[in-house]
C-alpha positions as CSV (number, residue, x, y, z in Angstrom):
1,X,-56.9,-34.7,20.7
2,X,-57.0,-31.4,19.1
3,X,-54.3,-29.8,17.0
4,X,-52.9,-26.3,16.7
5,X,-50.2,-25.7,14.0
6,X,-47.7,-23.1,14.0
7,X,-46.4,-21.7,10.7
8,X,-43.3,-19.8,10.3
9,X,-40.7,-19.1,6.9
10,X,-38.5,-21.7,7.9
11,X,-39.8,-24.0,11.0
12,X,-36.6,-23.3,12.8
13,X,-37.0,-20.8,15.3
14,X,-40.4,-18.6,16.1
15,X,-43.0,-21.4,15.2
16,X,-40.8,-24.2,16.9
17,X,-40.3,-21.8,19.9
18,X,-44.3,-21.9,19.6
19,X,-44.8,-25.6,19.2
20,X,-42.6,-26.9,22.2
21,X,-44.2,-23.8,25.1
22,X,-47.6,-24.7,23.9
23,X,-47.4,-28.1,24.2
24,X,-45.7,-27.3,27.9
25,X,-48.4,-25.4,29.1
26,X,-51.2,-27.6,27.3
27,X,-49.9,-30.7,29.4
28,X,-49.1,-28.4,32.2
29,X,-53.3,-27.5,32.6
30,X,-54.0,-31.2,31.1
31,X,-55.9,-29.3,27.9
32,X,-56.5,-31.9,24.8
33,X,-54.6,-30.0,22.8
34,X,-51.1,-30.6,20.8
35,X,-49.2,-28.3,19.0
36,X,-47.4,-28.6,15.6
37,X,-45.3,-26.4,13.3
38,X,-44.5,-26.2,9.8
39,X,-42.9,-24.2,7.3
40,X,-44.0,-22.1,4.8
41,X,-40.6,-21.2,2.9
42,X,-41.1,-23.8,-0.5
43,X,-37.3,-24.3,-0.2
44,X,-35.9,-25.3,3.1
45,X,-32.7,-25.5,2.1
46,X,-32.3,-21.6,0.9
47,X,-33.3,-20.4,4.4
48,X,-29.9,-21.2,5.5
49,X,-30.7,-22.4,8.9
50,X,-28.1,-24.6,10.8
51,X,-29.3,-27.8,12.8
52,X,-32.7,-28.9,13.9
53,X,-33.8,-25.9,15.5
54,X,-32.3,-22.1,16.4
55,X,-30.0,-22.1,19.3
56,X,-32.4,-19.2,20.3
57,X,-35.2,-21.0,20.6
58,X,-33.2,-24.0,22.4
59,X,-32.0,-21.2,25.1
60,X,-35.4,-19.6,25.6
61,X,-36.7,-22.6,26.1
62,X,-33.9,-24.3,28.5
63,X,-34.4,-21.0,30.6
64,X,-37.5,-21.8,31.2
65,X,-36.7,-25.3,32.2
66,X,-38.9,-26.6,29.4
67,X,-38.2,-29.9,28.1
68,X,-37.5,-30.3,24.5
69,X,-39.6,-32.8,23.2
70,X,-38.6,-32.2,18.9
71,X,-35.3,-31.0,19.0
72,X,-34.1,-33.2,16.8
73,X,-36.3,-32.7,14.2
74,X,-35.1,-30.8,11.0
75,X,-37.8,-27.9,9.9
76,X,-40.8,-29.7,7.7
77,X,-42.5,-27.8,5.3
78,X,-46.2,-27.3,5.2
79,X,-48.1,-29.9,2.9
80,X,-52.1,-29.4,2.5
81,X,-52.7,-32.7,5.1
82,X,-51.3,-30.2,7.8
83,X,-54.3,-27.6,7.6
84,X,-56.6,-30.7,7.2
85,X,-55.8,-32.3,10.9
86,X,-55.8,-28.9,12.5
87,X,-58.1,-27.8,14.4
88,X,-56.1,-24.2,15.0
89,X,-53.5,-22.4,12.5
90,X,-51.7,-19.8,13.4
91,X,-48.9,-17.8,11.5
92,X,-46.9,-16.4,13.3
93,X,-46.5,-13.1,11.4
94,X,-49.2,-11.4,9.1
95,X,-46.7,-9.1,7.3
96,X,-44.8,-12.1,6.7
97,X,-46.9,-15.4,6.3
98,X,-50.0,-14.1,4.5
99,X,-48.5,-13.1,0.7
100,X,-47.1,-16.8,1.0
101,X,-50.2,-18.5,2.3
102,X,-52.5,-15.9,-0.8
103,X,-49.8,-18.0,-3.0
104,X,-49.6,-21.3,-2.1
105,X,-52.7,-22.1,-0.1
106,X,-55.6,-19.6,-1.4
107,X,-57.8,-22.5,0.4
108,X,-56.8,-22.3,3.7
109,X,-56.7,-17.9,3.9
110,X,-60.2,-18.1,6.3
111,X,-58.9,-20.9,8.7
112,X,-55.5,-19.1,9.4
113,X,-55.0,-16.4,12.7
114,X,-52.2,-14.6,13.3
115,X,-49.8,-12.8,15.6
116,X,-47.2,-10.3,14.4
117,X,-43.8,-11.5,16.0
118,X,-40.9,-10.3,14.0
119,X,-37.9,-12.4,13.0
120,X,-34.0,-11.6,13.8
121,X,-34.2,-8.7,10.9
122,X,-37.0,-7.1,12.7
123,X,-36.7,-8.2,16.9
124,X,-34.2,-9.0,19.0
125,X,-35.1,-13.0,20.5
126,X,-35.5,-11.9,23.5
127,X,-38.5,-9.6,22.6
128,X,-39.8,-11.7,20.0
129,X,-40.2,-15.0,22.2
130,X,-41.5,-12.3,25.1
131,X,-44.3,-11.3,22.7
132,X,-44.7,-15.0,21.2
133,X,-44.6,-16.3,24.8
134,X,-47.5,-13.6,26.1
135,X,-49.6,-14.3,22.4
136,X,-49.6,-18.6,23.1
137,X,-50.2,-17.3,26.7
138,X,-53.4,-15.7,25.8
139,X,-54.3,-18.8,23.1
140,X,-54.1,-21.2,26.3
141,X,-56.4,-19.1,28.7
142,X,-58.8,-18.9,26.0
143,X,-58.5,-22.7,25.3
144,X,-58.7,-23.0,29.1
145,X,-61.8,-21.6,29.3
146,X,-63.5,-23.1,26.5
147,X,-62.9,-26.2,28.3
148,X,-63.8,-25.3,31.7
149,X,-60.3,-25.9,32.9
């Protein structure tokens, strides 16, 4: 199985949103793939996030009648073992993500894509899990057709 990892600050809301539609529409066209996320805030507890994961990201994904298979998972932050197992890594914002990857993980810089969705100071949730959904969209029909599926 192959694995794609999500990065976000805080694991709680865009990357989780991330992990749980990929790994829908990976089983959905039976790719051997599996999505992760991780954080890349040092301290979790200073994001201020409440619960497992953001109520947004529960409601997007209840809307779309997507099972939640990690909901009950607290955010995890990144350790260097996570870019080591995965195959993919994407942040989920450049303007964000890449001065904390440059800090912590200089290493890893060449491995990591990006997208460029904005968090609640920046987009409303319902743009930025339109443009997160359309970006993971685009990930899986390239995935798709590197496997002939």
């Amino acid at each position: 199985m192959n694995r794609i990892l999500f990065l976000c600050t805080g694991n709680y809301y865009r990357s989780r949103f991330a992990e749980e539609y990929f790994n829908h529409q990976a089983d959905r066209f039976a790719l051997p793939w599996e999505a992760d996320s991780r954080a890349l805030a040092r301290d979790l507890a200073a994001t201020g996030n409440q619960g497992p994961i953001s109520t947004f990201a529960v409601t997007e994904l209840q809307r779309r009648a997507i099972p939640i298979r990690g909901g009950a998972r607290h955010p995890i932050g990144v350790q260097p073992t996570d870019f080591e197992t995965a195959h993919r890594i994407i942040a989920v914002s450049r303007r964000e993500h890449e001065p904390m990857l440059r800090e912590h993980f200089p290493g890893v810089l060449e491995r990591i894509g990006y997208f460029e969705i904005g968090d609640l100071d920046v987009e409303t949730p319902a743009t930025a899990i339109a443009r997160l959904t359309q970006a993971i969209d685009l990930e899986i029909a390239a995935l798709r057709t590197r496997h002939d599926i």
